[in-house]
Kinemage of the C-alpha trace (Angstrom):
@kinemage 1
@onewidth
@group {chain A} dominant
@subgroup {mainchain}
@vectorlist {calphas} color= white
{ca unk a 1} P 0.000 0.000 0.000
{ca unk a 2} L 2.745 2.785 0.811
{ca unk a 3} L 4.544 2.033 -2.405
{ca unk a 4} L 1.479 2.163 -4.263
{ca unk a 5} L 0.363 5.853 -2.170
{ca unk a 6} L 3.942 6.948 -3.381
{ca unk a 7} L 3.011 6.106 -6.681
{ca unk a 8} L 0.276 8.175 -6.321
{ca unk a 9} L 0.391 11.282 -4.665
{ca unk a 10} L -3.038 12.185 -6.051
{ca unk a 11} L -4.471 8.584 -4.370
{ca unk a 12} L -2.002 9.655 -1.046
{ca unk a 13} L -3.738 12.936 -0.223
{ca unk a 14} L -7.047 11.714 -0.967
{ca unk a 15} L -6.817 9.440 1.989
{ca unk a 16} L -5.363 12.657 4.155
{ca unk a 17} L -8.064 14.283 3.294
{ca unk a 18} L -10.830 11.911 4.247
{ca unk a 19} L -8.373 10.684 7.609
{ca unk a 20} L -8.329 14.722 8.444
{ca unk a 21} L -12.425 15.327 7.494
{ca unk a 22} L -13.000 12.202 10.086
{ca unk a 23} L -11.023 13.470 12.492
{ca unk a 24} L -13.185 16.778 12.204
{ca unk a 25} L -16.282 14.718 12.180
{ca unk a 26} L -15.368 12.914 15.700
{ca unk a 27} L -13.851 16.168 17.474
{ca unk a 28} L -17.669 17.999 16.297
{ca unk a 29} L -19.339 15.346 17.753
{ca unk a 30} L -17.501 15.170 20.613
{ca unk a 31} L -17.277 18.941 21.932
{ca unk a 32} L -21.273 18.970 21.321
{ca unk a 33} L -22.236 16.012 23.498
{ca unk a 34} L -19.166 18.148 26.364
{ca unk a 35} L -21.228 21.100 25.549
{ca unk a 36} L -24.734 20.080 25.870
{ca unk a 37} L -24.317 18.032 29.015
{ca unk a 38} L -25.493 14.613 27.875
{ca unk a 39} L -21.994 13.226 28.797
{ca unk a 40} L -18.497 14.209 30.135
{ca unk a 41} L -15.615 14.239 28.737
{ca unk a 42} L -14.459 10.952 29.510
{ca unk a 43} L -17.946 9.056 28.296
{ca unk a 44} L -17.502 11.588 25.056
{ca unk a 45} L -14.083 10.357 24.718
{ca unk a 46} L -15.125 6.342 25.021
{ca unk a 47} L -18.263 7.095 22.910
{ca unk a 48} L -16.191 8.814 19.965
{ca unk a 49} L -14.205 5.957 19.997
{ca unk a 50} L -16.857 3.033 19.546
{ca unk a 51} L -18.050 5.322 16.594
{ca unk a 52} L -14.852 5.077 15.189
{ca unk a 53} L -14.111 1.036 15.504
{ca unk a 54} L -18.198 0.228 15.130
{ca unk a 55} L -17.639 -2.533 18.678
{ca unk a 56} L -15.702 -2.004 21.750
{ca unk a 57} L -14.378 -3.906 24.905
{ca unk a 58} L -13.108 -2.530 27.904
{ca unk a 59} L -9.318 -3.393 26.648
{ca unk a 60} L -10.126 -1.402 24.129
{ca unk a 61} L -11.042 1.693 26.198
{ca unk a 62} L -7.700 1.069 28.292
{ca unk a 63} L -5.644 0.812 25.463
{ca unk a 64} L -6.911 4.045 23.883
{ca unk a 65} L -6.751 5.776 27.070
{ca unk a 66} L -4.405 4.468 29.162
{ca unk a 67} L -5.625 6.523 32.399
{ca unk a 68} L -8.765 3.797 32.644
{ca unk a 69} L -8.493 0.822 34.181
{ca unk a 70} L -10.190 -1.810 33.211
{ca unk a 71} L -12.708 -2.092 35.837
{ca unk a 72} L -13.233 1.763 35.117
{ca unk a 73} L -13.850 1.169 31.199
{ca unk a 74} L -15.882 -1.689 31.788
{ca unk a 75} L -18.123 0.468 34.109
{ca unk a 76} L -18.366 3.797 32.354
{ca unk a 77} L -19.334 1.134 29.377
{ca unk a 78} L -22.248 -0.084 31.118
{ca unk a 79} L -23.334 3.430 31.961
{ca unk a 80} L -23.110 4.316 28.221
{ca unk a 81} L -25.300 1.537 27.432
{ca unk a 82} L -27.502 2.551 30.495
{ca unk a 83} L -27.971 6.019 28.574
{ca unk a 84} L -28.871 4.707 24.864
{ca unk a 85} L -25.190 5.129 23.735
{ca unk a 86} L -24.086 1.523 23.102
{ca unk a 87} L -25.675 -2.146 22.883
{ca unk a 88} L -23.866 -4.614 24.626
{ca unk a 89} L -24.016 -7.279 21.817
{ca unk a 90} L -22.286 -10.539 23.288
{ca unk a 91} L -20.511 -12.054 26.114
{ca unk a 92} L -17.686 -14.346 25.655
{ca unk a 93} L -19.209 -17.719 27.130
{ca unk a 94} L -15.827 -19.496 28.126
{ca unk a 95} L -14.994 -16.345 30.546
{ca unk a 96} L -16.630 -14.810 33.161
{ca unk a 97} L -14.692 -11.648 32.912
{ca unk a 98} L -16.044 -8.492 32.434
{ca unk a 99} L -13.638 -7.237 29.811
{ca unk a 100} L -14.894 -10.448 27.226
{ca unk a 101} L -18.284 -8.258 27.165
{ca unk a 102} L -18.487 -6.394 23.774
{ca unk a 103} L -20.507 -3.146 23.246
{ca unk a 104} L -21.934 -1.524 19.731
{ca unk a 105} L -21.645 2.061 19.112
{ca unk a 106} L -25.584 3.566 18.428
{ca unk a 107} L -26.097 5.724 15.664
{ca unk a 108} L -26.074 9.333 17.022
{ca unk a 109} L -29.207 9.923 15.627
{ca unk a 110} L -30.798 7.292 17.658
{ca unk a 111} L -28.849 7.824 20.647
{ca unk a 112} L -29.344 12.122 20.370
{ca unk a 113} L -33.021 11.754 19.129
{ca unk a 114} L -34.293 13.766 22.463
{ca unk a 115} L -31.783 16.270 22.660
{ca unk a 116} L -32.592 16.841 18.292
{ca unk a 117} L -36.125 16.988 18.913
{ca unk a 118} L -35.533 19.288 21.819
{ca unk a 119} L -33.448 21.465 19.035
{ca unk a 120} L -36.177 21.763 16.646
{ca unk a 121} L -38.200 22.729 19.320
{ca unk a 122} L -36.426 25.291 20.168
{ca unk a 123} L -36.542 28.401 17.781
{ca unk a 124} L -40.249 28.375 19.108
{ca unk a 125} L -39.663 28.746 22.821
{ca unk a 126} L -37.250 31.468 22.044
{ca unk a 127} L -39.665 33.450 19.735
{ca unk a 128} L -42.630 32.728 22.819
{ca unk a 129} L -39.831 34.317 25.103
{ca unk a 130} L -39.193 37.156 22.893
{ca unk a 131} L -42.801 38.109 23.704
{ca unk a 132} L -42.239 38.135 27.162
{ca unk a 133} L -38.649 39.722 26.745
{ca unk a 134} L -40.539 43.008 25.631
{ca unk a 135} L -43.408 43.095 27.978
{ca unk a 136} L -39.875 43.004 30.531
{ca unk a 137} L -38.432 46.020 28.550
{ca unk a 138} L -41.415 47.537 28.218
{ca unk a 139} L -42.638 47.288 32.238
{ca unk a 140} L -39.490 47.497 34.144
{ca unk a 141} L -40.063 46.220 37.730
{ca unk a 142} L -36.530 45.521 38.870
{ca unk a 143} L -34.637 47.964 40.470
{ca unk a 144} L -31.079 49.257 38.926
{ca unk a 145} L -29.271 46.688 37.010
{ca unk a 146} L -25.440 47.195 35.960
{ca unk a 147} L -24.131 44.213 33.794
{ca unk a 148} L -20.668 43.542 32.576
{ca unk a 149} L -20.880 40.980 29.882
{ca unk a 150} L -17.159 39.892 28.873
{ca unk a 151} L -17.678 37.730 26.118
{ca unk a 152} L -18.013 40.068 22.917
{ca unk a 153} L -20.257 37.390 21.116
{ca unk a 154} L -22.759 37.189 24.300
{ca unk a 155} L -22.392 41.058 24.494
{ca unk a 156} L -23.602 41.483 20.878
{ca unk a 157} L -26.346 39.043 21.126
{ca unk a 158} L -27.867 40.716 24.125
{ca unk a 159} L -27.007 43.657 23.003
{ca unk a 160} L -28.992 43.147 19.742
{ca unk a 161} L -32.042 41.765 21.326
{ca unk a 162} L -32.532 44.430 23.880
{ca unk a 163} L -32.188 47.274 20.776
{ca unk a 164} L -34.267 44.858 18.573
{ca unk a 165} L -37.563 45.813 21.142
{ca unk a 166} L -36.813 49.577 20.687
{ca unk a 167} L -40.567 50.754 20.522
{ca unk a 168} L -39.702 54.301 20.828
{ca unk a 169} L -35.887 55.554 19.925
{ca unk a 170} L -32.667 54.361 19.583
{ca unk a 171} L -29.440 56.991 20.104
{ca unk a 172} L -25.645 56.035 19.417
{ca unk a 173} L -22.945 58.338 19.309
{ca unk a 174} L -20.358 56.323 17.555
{ca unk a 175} L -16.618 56.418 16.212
{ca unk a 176} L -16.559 54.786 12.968
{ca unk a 177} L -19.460 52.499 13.065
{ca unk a 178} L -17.764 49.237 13.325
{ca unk a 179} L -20.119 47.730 15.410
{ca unk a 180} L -22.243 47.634 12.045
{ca unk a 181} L -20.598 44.763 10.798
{ca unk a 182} L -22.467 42.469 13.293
{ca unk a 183} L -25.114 40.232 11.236
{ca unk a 184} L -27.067 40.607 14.527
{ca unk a 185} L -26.915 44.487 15.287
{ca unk a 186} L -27.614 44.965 11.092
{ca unk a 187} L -31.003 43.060 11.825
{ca unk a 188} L -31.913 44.638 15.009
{ca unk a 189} L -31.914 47.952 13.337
{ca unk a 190} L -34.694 46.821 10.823
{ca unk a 191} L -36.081 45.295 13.584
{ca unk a 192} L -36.412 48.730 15.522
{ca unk a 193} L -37.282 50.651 12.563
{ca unk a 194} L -39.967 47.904 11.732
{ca unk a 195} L -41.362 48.966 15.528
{ca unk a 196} L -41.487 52.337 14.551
{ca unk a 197} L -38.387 53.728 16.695
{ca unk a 198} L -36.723 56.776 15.495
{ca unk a 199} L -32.870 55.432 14.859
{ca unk a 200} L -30.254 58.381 14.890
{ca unk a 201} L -26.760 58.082 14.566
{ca unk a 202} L -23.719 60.378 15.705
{ca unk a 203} L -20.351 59.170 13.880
{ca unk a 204} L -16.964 60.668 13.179
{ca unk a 205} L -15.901 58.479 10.092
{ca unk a 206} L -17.843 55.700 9.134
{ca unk a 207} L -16.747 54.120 6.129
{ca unk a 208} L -18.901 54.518 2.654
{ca unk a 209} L -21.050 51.244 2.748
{ca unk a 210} L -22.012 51.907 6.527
{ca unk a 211} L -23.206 55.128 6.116
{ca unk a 212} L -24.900 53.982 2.858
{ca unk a 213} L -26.389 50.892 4.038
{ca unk a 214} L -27.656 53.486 7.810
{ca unk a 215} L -29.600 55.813 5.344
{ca unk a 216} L -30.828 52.785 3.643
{ca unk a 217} L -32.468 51.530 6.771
{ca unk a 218} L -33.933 55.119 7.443
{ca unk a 219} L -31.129 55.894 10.140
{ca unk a 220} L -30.882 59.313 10.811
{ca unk a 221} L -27.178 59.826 10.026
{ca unk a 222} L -24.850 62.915 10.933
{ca unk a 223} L -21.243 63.724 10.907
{ca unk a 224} L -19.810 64.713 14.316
{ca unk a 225} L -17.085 67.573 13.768
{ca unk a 226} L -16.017 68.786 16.802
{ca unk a 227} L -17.448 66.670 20.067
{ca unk a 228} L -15.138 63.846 20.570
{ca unk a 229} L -16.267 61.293 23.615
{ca unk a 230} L -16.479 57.765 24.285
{ca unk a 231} L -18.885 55.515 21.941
{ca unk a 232} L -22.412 54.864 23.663
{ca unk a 233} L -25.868 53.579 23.322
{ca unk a 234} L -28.984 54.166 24.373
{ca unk a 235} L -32.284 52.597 23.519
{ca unk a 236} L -35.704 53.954 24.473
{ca unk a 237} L -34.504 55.566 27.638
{ca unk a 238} L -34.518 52.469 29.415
{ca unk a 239} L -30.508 50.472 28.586
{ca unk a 240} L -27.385 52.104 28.026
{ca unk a 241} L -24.428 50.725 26.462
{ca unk a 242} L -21.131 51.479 26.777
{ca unk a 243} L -18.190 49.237 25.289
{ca unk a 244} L -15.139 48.171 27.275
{ca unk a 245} L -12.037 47.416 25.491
{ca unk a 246} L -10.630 44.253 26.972
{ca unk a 247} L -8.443 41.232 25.904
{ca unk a 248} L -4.238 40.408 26.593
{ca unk a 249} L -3.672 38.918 23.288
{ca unk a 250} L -5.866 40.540 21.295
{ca unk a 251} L -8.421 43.163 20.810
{ca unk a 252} L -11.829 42.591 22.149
{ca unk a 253} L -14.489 44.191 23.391
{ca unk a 254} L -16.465 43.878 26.707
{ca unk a 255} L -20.219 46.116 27.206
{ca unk a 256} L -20.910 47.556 30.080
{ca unk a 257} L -24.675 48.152 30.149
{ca unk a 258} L -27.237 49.514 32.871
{ca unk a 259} L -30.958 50.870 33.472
{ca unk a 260} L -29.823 53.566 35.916
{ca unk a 261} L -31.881 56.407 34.763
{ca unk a 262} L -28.846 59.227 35.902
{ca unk a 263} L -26.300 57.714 34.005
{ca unk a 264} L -29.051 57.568 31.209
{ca unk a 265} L -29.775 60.914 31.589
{ca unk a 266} L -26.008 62.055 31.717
{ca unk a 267} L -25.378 60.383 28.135
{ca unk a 268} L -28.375 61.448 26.689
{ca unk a 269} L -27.600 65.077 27.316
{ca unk a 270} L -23.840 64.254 25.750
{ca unk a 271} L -26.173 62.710 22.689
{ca unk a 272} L -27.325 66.232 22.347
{ca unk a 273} L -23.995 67.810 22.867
{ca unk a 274} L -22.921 65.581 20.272
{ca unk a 275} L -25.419 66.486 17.957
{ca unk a 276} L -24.996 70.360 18.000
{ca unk a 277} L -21.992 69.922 16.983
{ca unk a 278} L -22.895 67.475 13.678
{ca unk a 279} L -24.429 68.145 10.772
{ca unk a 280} L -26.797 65.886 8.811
{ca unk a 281} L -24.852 63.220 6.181
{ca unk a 282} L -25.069 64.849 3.005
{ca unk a 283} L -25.296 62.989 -0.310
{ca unk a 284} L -21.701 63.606 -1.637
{ca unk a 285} L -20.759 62.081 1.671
{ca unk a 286} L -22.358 58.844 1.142
C-alpha cells in the first residue's frame, strides 16, 4: 500500500483528506455532546471511539486511554449503554470476565433523538420568550441593574435583542461604526425601525457602505465635527451601552450596560452635545 500511495500522490492525499475530514467529524461530535451536558468528557471520549471502531471492549477503552483501568472502562461502558449510547451485543461464554463483554456504538441519531427533537423545538420557545422579553423592557419592575458581559459574542447578542424591542428611539454616538458589521446588530436595526423607533446616529468616520447601508435603513445619520467622547448607546430611555475594550492577546471588546436612569440621563444630554456639533450626512458624503 505505501509504495502504491507513493506512486500516487493524487491517491495519497485523498486518503489525508478523508483521515483529516473524520477526524473533524469525531472532534464535532464530541465537543457537542461536552457542551450540551449529555456526557463528560471521559464518556464523550469512550463514545467517539466506539463510533470510530463500530464494537468495543473494555481493553479497548484502556488501550486508547491508558488513564482507565479496566474495571473503570468496563463500568463507564455499562453506563453508556444505560444512557442509549451503546448495545452490549455478546458475552464471551468461556470467561466470566467483564472485559470479554463487547458493546456496539448507536447511531447518534438514535442515541441524540431527544436532545434533536428538543433542538427543533427550540426556535419556538425562544420566539414565545421574545414576547415576554418586551413586555420586561417595556414594564421594568426591577430595580437598577449594571451588567458587565465579557464575552463580545454574548455582548452582541444581548445587546442586539434588547435594541431589537426599541418601541420608541434608539441613540448612538459612535466612532466609525464598526459595530455595524455584526449580522445581529444589522437586523436589530430593521427590527427597531420595523417597531417604529426613530434610529439616529452620531459618527466621526464611518466608512462609505455603513453610512450607505444606515440611510438605507432610514437611520438618521450625521457627521460629528467637533465633540469627541467615548462611543455609547442608548435605547428607548430604558438600557445604556457602553463598550469596554478588553483582551491580553488581542483586541476585544467587553459592554458595560445599565438601566440607571442618571447615568441615562447624563449620556443622553452628551447625545445632544454631540449632535450640536454634527451636521446631517449629506449625499456627496455617502
Amino acid at each position: 500500500m505505501k509504495n502504491k500511495l507513493n506512486e500516487s500522490p493524487e491517491i495519497y492525499s485523498n486518503v489525508l483528506s478523508s483521515l483529516s475530514k473524520k477526524e473533524d467529524l469525531f472532534r464535532a461530535l464530541n465537543s457537542f455532546l461536552v457542551a450540551t451536558g449529555k456526557l463528560d468528557t471521559t464518556d464523550a471520549n469512550i463514545y467517539v471511539l466506539a463510533l470510530n471502531k463500530g464494537v468495543i471492549n473494555s481493553s479497548d477503552v484502556s488501550d486508547e486511554f491508558p488513564s482507565i483501568r479496566p474495571n473503570t472502562a468496563i463500568a463507564r461502558l455499562k453506563t453508556l449503554a444505560k444512557k442509549g449510547f451503546l448495545d452490549i451485543v455478546s458475552k464471551e461464554t468461556s470467561s466470566r470476565r467483564p472485559y470479554a463483554i463487547i458493546f456496539k456504538a448507536v447511531h447518534p441519531r438514535i442515541a441524540l433523538k431527544e436532545i434533536l427533537e428538543m433542538t427543533l423545538e427550540l426556535p419556538g420557545l425562544l420566539s414565545r420568550y421574545d414576547e415576554h422579553w418586551e413586555i420586561l423592557a417595556e414594564n421594568p419592575k426591577q430595580d437598577t441593574e449594571t451588567w458587565l458581559s465579557k464575552s463580545e459574542r454574548v455582548a452582541t447578542r444581548i445587546g442586539a435583542s434588547i435594541l431589537s424591542g426599541a418601541k420608541q428611539e434608539v441613540k448612538i454616538y459612535s466612532h466609525d461604526c464598526s459595530w455595524f458589521k455584526y449580522f445581529d446588530i444589522q437586523q436589530s436595526l430593521k427590527n427597531a425601525r420595523s417597531n417604529g423607533a426613530t434610529v439616529s446616529v452620531v459618527a466621526h468616520n464611518p466608512e462609505k457602505s455603513v453610512a450607505k447601508s444606515l440611510v438605507d435603513l432610514k437611520v438618521s445619520l450625521y457627521k460629528c465635527e467637533r465633540f469627541f467622547g467615548p462611543p455609547f448607546c442608548v435605547v428607548d430611555k430604558n438600557w445604556l451601552f457602553l463598550p469596554v475594550q478588553s483582551g491580553t492577546l488581542s483586541k476585544q471588546f467587553s459592554t458595560f450596560r445599565t438601566n440607571d436612569k442618571y447615568l441615562i440621563n447624563n449620556f443622553l444630554s452628551l447625545f445632544e452635545t454631540a449632535l450640536g456639533c454634527s451636521t446631517p450626512w449629506g449625499k456627496k458624503d455617502v
